[in-house]
C-alpha positions in Angstrom: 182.0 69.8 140.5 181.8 68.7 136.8 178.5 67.0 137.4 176.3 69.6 137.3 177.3 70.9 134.2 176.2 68.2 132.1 172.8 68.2 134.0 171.4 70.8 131.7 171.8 71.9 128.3 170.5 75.0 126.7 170.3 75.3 122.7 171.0 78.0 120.6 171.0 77.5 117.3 173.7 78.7 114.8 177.0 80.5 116.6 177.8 82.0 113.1 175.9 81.4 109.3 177.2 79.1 107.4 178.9 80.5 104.4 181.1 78.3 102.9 183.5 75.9 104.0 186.7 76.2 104.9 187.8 73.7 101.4 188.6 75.2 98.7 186.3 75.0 95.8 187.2 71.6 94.1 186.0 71.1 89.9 182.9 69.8 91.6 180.8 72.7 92.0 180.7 74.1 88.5 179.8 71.2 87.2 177.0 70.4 89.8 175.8 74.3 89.3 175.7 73.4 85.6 173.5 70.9 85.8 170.8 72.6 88.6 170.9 75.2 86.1 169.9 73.6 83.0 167.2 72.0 85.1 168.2 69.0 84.1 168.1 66.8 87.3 167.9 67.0 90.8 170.9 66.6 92.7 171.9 63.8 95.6 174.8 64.4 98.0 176.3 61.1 99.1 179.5 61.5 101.3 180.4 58.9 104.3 182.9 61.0 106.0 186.4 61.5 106.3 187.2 58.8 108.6 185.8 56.0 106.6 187.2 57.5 103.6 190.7 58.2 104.9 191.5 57.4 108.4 189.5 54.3 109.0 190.0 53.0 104.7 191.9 50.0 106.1 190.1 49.2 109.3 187.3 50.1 111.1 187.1 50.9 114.5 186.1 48.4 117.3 183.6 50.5 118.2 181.2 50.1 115.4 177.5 49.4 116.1 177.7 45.4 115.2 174.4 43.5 115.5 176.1 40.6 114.0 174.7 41.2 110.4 177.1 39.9 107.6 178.0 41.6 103.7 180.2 39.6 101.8 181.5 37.3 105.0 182.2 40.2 107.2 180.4 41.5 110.1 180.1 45.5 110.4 183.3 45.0 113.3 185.3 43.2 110.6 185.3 45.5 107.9 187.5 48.0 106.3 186.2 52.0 105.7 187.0 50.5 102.2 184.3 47.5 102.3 181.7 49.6 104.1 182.1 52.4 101.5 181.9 50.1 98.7 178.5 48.8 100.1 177.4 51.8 100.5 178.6 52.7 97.0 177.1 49.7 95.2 173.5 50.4 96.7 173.9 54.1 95.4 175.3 53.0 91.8 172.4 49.9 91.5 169.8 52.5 93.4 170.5 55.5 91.1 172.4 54.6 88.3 170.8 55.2 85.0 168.4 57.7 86.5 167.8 60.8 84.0 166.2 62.2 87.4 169.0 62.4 89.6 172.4 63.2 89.4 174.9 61.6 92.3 177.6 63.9 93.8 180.2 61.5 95.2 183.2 62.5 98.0 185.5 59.4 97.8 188.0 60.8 100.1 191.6 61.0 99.5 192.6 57.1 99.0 193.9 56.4 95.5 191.9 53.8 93.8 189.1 54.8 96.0 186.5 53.0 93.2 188.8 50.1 91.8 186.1 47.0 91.6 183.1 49.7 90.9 181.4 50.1 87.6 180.7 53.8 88.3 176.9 54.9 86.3 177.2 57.5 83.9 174.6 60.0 86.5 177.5 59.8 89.0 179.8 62.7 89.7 182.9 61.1 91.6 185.1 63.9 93.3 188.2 63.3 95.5 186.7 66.2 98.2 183.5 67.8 98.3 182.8 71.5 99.7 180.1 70.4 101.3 179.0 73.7 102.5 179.2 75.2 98.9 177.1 71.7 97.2 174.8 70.8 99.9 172.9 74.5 99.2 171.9 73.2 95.2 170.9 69.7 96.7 167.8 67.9 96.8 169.0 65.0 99.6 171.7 64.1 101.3 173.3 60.5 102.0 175.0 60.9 105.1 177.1 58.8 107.8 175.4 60.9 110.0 178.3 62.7 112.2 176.7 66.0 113.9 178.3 68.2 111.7 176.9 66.7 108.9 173.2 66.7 110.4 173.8 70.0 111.8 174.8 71.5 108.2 172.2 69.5 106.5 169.5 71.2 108.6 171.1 74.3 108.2 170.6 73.9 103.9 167.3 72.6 104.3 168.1 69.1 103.0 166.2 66.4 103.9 169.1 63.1 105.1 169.5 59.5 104.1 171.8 58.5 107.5 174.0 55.5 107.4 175.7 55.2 110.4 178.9 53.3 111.2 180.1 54.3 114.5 180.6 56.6 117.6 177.1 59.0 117.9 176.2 58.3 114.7 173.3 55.4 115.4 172.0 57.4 117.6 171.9 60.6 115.3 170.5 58.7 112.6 167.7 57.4 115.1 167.2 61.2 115.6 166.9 62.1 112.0 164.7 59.5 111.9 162.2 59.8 114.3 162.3 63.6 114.0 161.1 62.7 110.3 164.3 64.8 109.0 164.9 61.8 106.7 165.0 57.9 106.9 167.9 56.1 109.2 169.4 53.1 108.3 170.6 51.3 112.1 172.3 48.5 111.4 172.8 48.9 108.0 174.2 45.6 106.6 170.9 44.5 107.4 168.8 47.2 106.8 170.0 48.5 103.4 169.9 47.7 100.0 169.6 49.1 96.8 166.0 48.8 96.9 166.0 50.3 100.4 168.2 53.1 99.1 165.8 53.8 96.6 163.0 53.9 98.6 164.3 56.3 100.9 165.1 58.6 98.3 162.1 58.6 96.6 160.6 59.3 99.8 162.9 62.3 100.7 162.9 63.7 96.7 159.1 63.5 96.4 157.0 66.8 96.1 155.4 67.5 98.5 157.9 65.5 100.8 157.0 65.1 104.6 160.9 65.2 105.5 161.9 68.5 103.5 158.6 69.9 105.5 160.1 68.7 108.7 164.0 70.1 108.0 162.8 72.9 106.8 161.1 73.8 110.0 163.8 72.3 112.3 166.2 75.0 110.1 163.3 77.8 111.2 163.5 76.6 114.7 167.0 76.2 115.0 167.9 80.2 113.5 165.4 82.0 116.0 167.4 80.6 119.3 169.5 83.3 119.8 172.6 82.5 117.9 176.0 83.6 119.4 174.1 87.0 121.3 172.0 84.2 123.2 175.0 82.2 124.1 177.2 85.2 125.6 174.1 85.6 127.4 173.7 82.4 129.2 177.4 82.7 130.0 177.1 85.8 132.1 174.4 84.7 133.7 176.5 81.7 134.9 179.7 83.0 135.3 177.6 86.3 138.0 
């Protein structure tokens, strides 16, 4: 009887706003607030999720999208949430780092020694946790493993996504993002990115006009004139008659 249920979906939109998260605020945001006011520079979110930064640090699952690509020896299905968050890291700090433009916001996660090995650039702002409902608000972009709640809250703040997917339906949501023209994808990224690539994709995503903010800015439209939470209690009686 099950079946049917997943036959058909209905969207609608945002259950409750988003307000803050439920994190306390961490020495992050004054210091990211100080620099969007001064005008200074323009502000890049990049945070891979709390299961390659905590759970996964010393192994990643088997269930990683693998197309056989190698980085440093190691095939996506061999490495560590360490070695893919260095990767990542080292594109950002080579792609970024010396930039009077942009300033990195960094969630390492909770693993001590998080950046041993890393020559961090002086632009970055490296934070153990990052509200990310508070932060992504005063952002320009947004570097993101791509998990729905990430998407979902990025759309929400009207900022345009990098996606960097590792596993589970997070391919899949950054070949959303991407073809949606939300942001730029990276499938497969041992192969696909680079510091150069990285950089390109930013540039794209922090360039004014920029196609992508046009496009998540009118998904975030869209997405608050479905109905909300009175739309959903709606469809749920009309089920449940």
């Amino acid at each position: 009887w099950l079946k049917p249920c997943w036959l058909k979906h209905i969207g609608v939109g945002l259950i409750h706003r988003c307000r803050s998260s439920r994190m306390a605020l961490s020495p992050a945001q004054p210091r990211v607030d100080e620099g969007v006011v001064a005008g200074r520079a323009r502000h890049v979110l990049l945070s891979l999720g709390f299961a390659v930064t905590g759970l996964l640090w010393a192994r990643l699952p088997g269930s990683v999208d693998d197309d056989g690509s190698k980085m440093d020896g190691k095939s996506l299905s061999e490495m560590s949430g360490k070695d893919f968050a260095h990767f990542v890291w080292r594109a950002a700090f080579s792609a970024f780092g010396g930039s009077e433009d942009v300033v990195l916001v960094l969630a390492l996660g909770g693993r001590d020694g998080a950046l041993d090995g890393l020559s961090v650039p002086a632009n970055c702002l490296p934070f153990a946790a990052v509200p990310q409902l508070e932060v992504l608000p005063i952002c320009s972009a947004f570097i993101t493993h791509g998990g729905m709640g990430s998407v979902m809250e990025s759309i929400v703040h009207r900022v345009p996504m990098v996606v960097v997917p590792v596993f589970g339906d997070q391919p899949n949501n950054a070949d959303s993002v991407h073809n949606a023209g939300l942001g730029i994808g990276f499938r497969h990224p041992l192969r696909t990115l680079s510091a150069a690539s990285l950089g390109q994709a930013a540039a794209a995503l922090l360039a004014d006009p920029s196609p992508h903010r046009t496009a998540v800015e009118s998904a975030a439209e869209r997405m608050a004139a479905m109905g909300g939470a009175a739309r959903a209690m709606e469809l749920i009686l009309e089920v449940t008659k």
